[in-house]
Backbone as CSV, one residue per row, in Angstrom:
resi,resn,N_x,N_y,N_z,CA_x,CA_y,CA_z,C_x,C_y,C_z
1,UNK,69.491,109.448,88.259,68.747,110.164,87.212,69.636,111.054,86.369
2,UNK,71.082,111.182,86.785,72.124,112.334,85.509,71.999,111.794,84.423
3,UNK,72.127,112.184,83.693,72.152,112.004,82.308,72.976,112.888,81.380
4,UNK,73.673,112.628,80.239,74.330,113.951,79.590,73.686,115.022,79.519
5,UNK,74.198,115.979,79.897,73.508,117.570,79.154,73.060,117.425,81.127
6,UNK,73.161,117.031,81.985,72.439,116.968,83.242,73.709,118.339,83.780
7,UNK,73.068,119.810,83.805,74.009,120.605,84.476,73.548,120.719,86.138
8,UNK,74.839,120.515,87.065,75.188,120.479,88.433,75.478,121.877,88.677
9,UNK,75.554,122.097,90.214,76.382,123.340,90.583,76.952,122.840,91.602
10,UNK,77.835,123.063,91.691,78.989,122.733,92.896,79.662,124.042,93.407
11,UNK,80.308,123.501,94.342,81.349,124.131,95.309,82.536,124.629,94.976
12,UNK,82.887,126.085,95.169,84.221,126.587,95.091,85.214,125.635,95.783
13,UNK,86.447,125.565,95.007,87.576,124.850,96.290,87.652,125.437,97.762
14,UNK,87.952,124.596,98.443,87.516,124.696,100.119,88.927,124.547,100.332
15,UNK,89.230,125.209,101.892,90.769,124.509,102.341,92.223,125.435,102.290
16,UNK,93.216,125.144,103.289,94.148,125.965,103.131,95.519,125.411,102.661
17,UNK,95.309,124.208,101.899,96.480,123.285,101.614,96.805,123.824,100.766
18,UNK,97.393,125.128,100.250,98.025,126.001,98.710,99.510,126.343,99.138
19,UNK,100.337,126.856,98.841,101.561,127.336,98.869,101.373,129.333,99.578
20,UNK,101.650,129.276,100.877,101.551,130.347,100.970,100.588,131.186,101.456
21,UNK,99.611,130.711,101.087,97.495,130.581,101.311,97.035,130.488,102.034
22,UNK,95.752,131.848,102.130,95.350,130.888,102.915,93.449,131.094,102.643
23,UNK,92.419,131.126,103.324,91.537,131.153,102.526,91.060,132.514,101.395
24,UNK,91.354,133.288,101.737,91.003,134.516,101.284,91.595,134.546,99.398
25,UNK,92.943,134.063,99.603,93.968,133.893,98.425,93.094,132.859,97.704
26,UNK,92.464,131.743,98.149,92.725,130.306,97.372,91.796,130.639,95.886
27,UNK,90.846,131.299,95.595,90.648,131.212,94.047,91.439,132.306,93.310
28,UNK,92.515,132.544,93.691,93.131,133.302,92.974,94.645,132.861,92.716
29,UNK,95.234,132.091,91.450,96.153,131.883,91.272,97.353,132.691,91.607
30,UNK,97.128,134.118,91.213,98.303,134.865,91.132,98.635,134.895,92.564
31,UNK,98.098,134.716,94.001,98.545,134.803,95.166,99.563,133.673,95.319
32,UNK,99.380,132.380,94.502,100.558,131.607,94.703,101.994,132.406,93.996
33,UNK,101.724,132.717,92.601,103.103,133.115,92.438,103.477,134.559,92.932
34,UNK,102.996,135.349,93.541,103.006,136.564,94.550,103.708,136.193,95.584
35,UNK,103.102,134.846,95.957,104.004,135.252,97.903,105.272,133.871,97.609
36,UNK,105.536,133.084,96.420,106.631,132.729,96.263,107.547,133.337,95.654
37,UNK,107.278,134.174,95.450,108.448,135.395,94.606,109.023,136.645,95.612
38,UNK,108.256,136.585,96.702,108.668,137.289,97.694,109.656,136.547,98.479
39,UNK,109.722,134.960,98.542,111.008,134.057,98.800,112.202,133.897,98.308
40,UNK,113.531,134.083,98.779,114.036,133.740,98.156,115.095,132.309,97.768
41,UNK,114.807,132.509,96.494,115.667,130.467,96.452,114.474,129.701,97.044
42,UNK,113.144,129.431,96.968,112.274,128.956,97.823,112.776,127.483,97.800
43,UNK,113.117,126.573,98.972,113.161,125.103,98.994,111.833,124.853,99.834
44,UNK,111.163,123.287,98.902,109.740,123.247,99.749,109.727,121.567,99.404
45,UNK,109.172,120.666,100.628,109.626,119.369,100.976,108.157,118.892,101.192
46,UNK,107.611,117.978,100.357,106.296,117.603,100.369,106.635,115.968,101.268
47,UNK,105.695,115.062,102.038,105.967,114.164,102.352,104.128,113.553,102.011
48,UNK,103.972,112.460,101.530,103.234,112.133,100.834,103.188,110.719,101.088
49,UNK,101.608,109.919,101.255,101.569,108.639,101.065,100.348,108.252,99.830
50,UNK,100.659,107.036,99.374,99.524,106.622,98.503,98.559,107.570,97.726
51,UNK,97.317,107.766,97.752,97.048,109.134,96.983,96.705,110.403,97.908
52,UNK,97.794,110.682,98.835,97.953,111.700,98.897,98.857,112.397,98.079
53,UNK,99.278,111.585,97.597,100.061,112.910,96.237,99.744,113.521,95.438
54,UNK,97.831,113.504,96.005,97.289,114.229,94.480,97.399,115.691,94.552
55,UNK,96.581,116.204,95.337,97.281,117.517,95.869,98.849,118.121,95.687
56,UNK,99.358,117.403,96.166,100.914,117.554,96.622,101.526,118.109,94.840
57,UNK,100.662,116.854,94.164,101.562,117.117,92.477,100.981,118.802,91.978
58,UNK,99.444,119.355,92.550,99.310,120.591,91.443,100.098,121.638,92.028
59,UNK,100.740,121.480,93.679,101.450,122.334,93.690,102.522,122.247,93.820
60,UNK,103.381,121.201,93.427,104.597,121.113,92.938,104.686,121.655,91.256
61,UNK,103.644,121.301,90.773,103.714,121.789,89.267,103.846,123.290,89.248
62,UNK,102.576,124.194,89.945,103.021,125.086,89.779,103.785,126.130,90.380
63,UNK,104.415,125.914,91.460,105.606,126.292,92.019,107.051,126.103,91.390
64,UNK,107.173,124.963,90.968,108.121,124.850,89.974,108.338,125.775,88.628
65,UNK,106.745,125.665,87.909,106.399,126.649,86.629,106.365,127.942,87.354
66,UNK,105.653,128.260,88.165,106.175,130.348,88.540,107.135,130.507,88.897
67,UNK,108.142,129.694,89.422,109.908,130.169,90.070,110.972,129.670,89.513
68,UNK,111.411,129.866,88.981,112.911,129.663,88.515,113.650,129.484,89.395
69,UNK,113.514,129.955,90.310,114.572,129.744,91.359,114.194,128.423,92.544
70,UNK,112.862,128.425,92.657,112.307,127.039,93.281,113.043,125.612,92.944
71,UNK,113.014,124.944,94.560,113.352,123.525,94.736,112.460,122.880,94.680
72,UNK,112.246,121.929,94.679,111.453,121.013,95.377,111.332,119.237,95.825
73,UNK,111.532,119.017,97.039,111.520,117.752,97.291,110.598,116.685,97.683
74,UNK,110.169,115.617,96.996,108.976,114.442,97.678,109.714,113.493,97.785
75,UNK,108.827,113.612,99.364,109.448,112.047,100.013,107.913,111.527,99.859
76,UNK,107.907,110.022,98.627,106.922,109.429,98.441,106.505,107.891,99.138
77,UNK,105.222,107.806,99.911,105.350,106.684,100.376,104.249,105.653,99.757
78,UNK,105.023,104.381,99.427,103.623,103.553,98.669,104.110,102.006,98.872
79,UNK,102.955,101.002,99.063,103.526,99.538,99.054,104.927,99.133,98.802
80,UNK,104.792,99.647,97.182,105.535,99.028,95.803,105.579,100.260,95.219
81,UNK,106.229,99.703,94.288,106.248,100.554,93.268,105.319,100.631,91.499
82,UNK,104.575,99.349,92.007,103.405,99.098,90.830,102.243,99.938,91.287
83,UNK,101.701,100.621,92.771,100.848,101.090,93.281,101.374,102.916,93.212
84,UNK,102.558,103.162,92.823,102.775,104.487,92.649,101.550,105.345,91.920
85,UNK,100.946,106.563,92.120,100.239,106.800,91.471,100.772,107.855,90.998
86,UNK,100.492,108.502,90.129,101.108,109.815,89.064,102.843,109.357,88.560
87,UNK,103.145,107.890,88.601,104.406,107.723,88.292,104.612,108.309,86.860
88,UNK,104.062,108.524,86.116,104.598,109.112,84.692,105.179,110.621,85.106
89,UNK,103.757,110.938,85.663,103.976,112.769,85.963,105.007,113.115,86.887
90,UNK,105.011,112.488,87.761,106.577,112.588,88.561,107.806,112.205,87.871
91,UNK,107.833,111.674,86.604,108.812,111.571,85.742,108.496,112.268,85.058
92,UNK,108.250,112.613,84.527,107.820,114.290,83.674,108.906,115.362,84.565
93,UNK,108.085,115.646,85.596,108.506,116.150,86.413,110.174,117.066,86.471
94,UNK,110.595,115.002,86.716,111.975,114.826,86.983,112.757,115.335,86.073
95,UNK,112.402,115.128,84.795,112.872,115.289,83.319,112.906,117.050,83.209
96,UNK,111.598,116.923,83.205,111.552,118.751,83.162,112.178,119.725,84.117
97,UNK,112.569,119.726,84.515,113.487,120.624,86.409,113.997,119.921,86.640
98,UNK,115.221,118.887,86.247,116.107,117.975,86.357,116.805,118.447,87.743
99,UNK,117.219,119.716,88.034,118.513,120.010,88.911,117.348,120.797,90.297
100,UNK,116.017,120.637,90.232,114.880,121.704,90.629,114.023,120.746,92.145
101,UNK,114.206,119.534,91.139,112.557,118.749,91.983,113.185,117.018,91.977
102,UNK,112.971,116.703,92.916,113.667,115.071,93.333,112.813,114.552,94.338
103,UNK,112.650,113.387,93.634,111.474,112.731,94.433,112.335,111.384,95.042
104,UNK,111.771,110.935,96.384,112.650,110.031,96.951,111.276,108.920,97.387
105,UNK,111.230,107.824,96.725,110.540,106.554,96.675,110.759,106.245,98.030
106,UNK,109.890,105.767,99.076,110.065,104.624,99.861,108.872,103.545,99.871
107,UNK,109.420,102.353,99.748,108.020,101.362,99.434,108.485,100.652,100.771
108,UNK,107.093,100.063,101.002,107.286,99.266,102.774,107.153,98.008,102.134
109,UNK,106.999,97.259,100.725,106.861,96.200,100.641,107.750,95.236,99.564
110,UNK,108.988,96.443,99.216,110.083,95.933,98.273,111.203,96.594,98.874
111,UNK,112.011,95.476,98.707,113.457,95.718,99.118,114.084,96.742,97.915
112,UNK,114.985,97.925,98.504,115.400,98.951,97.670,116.825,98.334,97.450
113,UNK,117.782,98.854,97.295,119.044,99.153,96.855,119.430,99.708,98.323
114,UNK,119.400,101.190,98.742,119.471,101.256,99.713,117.924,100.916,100.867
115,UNK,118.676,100.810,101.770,117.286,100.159,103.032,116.871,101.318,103.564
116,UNK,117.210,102.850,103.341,116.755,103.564,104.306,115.574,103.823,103.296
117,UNK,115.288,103.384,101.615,113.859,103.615,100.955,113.195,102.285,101.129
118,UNK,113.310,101.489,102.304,112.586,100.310,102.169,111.852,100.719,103.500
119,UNK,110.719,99.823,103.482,109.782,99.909,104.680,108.896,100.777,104.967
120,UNK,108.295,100.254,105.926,107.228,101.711,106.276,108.052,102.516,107.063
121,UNK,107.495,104.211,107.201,107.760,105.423,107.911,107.786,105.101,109.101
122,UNK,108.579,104.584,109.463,108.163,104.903,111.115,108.941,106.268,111.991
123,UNK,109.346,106.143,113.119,109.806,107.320,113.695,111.295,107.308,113.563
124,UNK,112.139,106.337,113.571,113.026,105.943,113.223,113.600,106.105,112.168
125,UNK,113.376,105.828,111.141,112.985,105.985,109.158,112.852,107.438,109.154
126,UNK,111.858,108.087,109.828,111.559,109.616,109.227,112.814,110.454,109.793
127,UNK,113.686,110.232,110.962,114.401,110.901,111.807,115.655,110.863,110.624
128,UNK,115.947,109.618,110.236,116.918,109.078,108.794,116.756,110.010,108.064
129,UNK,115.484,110.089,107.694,115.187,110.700,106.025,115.553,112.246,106.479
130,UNK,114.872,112.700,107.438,115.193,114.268,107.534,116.794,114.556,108.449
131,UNK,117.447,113.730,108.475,118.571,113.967,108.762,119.632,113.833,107.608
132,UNK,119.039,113.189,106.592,120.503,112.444,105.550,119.565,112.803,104.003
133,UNK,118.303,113.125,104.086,117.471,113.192,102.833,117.271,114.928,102.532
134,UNK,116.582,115.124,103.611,116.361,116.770,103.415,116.969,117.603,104.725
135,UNK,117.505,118.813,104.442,117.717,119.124,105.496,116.886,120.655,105.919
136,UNK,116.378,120.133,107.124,115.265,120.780,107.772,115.552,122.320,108.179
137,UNK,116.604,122.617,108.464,116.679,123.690,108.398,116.625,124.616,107.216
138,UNK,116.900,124.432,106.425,117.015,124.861,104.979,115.509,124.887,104.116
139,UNK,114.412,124.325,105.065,113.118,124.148,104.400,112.382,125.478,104.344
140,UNK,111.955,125.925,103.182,110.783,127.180,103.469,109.269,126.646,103.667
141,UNK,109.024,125.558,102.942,107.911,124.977,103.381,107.445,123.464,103.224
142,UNK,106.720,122.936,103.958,105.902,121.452,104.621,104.658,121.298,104.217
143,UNK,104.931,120.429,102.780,103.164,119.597,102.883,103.346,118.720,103.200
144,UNK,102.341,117.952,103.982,101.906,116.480,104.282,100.859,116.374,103.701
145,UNK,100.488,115.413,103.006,99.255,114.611,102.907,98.898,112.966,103.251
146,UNK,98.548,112.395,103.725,98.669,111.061,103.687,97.706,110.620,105.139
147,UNK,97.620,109.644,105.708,97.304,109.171,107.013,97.156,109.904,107.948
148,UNK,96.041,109.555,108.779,96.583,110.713,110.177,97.748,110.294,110.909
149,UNK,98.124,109.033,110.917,99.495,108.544,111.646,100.590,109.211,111.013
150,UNK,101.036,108.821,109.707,101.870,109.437,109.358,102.164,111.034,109.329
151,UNK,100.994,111.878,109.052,100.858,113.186,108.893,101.876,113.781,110.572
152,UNK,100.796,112.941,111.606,101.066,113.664,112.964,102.669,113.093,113.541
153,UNK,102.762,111.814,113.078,103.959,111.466,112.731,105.419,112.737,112.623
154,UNK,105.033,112.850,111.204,105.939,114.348,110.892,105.738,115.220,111.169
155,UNK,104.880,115.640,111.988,104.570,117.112,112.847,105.297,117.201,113.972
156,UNK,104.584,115.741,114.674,105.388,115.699,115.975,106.867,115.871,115.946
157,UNK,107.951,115.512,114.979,108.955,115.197,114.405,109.810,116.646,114.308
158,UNK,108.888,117.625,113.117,109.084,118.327,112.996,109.305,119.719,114.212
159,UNK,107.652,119.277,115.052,107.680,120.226,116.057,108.859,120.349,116.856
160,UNK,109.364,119.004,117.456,110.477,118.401,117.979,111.839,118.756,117.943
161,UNK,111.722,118.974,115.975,113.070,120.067,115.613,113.217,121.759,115.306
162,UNK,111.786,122.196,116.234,111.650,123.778,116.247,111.549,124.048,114.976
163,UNK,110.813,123.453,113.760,110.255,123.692,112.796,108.772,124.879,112.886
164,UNK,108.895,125.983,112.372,107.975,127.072,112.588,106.796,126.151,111.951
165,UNK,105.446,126.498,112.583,104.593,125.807,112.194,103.642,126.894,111.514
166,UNK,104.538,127.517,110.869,103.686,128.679,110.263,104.110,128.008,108.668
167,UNK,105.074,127.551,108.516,105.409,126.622,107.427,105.280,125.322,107.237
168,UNK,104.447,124.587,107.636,103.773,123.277,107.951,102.020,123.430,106.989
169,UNK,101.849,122.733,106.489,100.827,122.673,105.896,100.378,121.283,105.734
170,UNK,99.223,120.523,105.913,98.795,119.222,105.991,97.561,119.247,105.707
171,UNK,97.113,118.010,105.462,95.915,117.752,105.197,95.577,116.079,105.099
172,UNK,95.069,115.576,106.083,93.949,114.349,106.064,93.576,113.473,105.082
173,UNK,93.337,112.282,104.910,92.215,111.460,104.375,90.844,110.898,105.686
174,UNK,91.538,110.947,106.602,90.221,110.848,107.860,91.335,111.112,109.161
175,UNK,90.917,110.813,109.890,91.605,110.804,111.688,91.487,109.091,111.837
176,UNK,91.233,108.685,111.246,91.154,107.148,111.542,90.195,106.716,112.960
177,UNK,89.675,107.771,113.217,88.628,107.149,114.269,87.006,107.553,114.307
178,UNK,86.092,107.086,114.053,84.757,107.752,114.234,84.793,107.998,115.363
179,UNK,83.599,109.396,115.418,82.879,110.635,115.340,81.795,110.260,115.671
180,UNK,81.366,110.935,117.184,79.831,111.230,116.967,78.992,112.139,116.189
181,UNK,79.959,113.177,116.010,79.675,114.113,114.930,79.171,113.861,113.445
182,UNK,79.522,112.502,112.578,79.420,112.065,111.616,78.580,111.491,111.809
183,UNK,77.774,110.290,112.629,76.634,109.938,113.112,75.450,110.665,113.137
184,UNK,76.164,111.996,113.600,74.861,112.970,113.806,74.718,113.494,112.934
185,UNK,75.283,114.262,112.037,74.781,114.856,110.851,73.531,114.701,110.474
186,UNK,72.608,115.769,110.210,71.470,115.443,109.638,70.604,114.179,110.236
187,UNK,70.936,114.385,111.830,70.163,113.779,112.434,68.715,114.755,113.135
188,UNK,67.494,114.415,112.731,66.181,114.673,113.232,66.329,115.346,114.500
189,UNK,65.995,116.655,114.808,65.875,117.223,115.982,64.789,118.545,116.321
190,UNK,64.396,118.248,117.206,63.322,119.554,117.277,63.455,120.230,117.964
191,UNK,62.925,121.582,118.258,63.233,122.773,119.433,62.372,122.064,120.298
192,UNK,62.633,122.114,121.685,61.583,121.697,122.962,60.896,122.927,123.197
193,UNK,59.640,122.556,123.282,58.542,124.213,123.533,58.310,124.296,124.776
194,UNK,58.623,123.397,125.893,59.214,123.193,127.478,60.129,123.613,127.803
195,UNK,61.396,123.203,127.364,62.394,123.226,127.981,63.441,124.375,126.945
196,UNK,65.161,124.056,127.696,65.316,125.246,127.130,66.136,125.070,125.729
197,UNK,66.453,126.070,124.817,67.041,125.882,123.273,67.899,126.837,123.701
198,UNK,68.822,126.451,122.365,70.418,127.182,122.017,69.687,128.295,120.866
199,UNK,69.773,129.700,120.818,68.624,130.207,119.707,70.209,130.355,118.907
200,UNK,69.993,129.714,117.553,71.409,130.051,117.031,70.853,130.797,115.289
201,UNK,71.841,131.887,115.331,71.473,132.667,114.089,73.152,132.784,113.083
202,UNK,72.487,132.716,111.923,74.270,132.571,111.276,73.927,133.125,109.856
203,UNK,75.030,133.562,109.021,75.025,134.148,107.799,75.659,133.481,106.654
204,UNK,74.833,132.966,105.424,75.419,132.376,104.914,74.795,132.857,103.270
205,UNK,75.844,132.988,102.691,75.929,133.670,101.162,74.616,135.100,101.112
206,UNK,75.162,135.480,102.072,74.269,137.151,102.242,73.470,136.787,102.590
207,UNK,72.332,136.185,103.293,71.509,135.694,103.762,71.656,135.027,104.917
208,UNK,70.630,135.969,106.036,70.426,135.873,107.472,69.710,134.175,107.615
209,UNK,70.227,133.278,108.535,69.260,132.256,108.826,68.590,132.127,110.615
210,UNK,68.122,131.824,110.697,67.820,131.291,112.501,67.098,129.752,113.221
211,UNK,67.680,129.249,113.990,67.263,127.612,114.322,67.700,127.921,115.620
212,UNK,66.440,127.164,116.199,66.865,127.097,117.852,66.931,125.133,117.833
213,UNK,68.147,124.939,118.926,68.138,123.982,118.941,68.432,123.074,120.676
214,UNK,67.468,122.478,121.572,67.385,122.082,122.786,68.608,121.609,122.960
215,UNK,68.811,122.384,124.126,69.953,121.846,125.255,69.824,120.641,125.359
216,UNK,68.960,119.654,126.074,69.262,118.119,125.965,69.843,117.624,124.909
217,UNK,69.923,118.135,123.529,70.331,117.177,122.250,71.689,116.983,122.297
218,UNK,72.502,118.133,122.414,74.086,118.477,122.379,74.171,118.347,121.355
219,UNK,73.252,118.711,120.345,74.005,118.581,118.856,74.722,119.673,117.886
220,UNK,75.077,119.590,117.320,76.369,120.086,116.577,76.169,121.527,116.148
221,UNK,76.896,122.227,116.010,76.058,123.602,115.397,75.817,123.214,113.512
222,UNK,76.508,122.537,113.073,76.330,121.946,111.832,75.029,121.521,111.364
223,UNK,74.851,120.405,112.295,73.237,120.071,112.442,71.873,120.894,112.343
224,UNK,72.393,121.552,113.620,71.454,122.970,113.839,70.883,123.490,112.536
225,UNK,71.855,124.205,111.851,71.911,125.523,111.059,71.371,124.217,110.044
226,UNK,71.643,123.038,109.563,71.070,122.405,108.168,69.505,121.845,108.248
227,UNK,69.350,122.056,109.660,67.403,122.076,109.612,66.988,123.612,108.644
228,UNK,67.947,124.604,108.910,67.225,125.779,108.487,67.577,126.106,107.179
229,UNK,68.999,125.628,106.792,69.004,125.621,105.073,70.104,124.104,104.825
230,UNK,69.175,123.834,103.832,70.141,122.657,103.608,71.493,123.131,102.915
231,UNK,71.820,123.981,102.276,72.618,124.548,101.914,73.945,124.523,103.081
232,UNK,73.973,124.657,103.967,75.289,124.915,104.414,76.138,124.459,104.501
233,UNK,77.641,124.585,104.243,78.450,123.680,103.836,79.126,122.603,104.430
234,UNK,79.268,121.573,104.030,79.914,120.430,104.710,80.319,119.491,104.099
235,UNK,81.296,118.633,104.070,82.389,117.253,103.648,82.247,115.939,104.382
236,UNK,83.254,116.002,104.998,83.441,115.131,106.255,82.456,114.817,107.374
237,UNK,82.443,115.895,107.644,81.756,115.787,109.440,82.597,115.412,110.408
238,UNK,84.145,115.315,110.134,84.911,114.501,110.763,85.996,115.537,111.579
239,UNK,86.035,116.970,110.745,87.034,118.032,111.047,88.188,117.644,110.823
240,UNK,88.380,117.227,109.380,89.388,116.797,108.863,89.555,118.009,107.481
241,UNK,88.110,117.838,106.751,88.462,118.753,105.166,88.458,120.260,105.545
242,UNK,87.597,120.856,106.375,87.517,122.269,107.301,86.386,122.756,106.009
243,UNK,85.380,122.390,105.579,84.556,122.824,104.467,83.522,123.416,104.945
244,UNK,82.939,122.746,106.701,82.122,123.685,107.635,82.761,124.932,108.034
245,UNK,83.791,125.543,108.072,84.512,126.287,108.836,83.729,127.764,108.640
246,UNK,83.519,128.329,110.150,82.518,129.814,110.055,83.066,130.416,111.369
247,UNK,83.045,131.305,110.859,83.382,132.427,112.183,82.453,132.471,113.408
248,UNK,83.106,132.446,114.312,82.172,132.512,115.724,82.021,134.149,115.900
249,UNK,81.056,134.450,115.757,80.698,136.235,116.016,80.238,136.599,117.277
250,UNK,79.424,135.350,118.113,78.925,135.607,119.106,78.937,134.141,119.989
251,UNK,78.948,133.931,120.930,79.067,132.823,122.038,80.254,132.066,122.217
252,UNK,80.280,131.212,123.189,81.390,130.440,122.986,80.796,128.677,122.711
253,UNK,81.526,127.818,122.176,81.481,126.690,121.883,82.302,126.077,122.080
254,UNK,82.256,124.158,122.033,83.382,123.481,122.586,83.585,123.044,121.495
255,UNK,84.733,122.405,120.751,85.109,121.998,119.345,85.846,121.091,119.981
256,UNK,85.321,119.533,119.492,85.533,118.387,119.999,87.055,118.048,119.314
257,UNK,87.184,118.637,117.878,88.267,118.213,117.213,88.576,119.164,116.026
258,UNK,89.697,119.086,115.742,90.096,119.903,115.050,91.392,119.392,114.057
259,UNK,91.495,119.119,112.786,92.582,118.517,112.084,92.435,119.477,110.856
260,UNK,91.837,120.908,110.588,91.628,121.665,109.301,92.169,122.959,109.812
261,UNK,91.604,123.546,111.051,91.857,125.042,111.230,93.400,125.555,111.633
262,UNK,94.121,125.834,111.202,95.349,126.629,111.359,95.468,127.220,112.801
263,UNK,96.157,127.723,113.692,96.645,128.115,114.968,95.742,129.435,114.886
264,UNK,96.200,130.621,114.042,95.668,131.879,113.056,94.452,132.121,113.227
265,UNK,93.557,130.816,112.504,92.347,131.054,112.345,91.586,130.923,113.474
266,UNK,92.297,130.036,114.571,91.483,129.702,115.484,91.632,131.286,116.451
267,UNK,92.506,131.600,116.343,92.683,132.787,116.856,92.092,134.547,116.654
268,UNK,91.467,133.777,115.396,90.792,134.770,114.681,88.992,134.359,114.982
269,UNK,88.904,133.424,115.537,87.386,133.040,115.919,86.567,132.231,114.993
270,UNK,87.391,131.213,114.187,87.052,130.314,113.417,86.692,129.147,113.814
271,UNK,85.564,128.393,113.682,85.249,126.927,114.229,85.323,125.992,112.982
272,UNK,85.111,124.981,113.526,84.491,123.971,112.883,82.770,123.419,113.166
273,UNK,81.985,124.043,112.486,80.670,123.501,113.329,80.312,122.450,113.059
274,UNK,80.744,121.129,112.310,80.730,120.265,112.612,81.111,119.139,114.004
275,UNK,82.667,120.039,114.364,82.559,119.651,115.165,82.121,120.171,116.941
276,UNK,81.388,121.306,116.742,81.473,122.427,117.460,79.866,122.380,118.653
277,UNK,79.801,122.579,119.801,78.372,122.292,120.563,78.244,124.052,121.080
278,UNK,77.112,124.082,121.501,77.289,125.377,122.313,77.292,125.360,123.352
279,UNK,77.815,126.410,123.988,77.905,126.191,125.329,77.173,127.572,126.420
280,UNK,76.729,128.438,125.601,75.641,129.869,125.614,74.423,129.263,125.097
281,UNK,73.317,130.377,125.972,72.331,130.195,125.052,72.180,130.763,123.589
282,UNK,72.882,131.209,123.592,73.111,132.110,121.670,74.121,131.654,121.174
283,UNK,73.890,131.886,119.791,74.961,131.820,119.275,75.019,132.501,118.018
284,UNK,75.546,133.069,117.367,75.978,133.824,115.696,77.262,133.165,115.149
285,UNK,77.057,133.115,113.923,77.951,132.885,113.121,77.839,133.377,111.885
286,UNK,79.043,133.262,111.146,79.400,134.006,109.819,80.126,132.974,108.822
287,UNK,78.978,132.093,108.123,80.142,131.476,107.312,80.851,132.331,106.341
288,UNK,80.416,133.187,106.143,80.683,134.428,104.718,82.045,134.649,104.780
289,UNK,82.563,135.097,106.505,83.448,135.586,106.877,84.792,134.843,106.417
């Protein structure tokens, strides 16, 4: 039924994939060029497959444009080189910060010039690239975007070479495996007037909500809380984008998975209630927080 003139309302950007960021910062530009100017000489090494470089390019653009003194390196992974996506803008790029930003092609399905840009990433290939391509010690910061293989790939890799994972930043296209969690979403459930419920109460855009939801179901706190407003936020369902993410204020819960929340946050009492059950009879939360 859209039609022109059809006005939507949508969602603030979600997520901690920014330079430096983390949620509190993310609608505010000037926190990117704030905490890269507190670096110095910043070098920052994106590793990227297929369109995960979409991300990867707005903050190479503007890290490059607020620092003068900024590096920056992509290691790009794609078939070919007819499937490259943003190939103009990464030549832009190149052109514009000639001595700044260098992007390093590897295609798994054309023979290069040299062989260490041919093929797929494997563990072998990536150990190459960060030994003879970038050097890891010298990195201030790590995006990944791409696969969950590849992503955990270079974590594991990284972890391996005592890479602080306070400078690691990633982000998903899925986990490559279904979810009962995604199944369940906005699956039909009722309080039992017998037996016993989870009474769960949570805060969302200044406004108190409450849903009780039966122990037999085991369903999600996600679930829960969207019988009582459809409003509450969610992406995936997969705990990959972190767009459910709410503070635990009260109970404890089991969080089946986790590929969005930072070490930090979890430490700070952040879930995922998508992927999250209870394990109290109560529970509070704060998406606000």
């Amino acid at each position: 039924t859209l039609e022109a003139g059809t006005q939507i309302d949508v969602m603030n950007p979600q997520g901690a994939f920014v330079s430096k960021t983390h949620l509190t910062g993310l609608n505010n530009p000037e926190v990117i060029r704030e905490e890269i100017a507190k670096i110095d000489n910043p070098h920052l090494v994106a590793i990227a497959a297929g369109s995960g470089i979409t991300p990867i390019m707005a903050i190479a653009q503007t890290v490059l444009s607020e620092s003068e003194d900024s590096t920056f390196e992509l290691i790009f992974a794609n078939k070919g080189g007819s499937e490259v996506m943003f190939a103009e803008e990464i030549g832009d790029l190149k052109d514009k910060y000639p001595t700044r930003f260098a992007v390093h092609h590897v295609l798994s399905r054309e023979q290069r010039v040299n062989p260490l840009f041919s093929g797929r990433i494997d563990s072998e290939k990536l150990q190459l690239l960060l030994d003879n391509v970038v050097r890891t010690e010298a990195i201030d910061e790590w995006f990944l975007c791409g696969p969950f293989e590849l992503v955990q790939l270079v974590r594991d890799e990284l972890n391996g070479r005592k890479v602080d994972e306070q400078t690691i930043r990633y982000e998903l296209f899925t986990t490559g495996k279904p979810t009962g969690s995604q199944q369940q979403t906005g699956r039909h459930v009722e309080a039992d007037p017998d037996g016993k419920n989870v009474e769960i109460t949570f805060n969302l855009d200044g406004l108190s909500g409450k849903v009780e939801s039966p122990e037999s179901a085991n369903e999600t706190l996600l679930n829960a809380t969207l019988r009582a407003r459809p409003d509450v936020p969610f992406a995936c369902a997969g705990g990959v984008c972190g767009t459910c993410r709410a503070k635990l204020v009260e109970g404890e819960v089991d969080m089946a998975e986790n590929f969005a929340l930072e070490k930090d946050e979890i430490e700070k009492g952040y879930i995922l209630t998508c992927q999250s059950r209870p394990k109290t009879a109560t529970i509070k939360l704060d998406f606000d927080a």
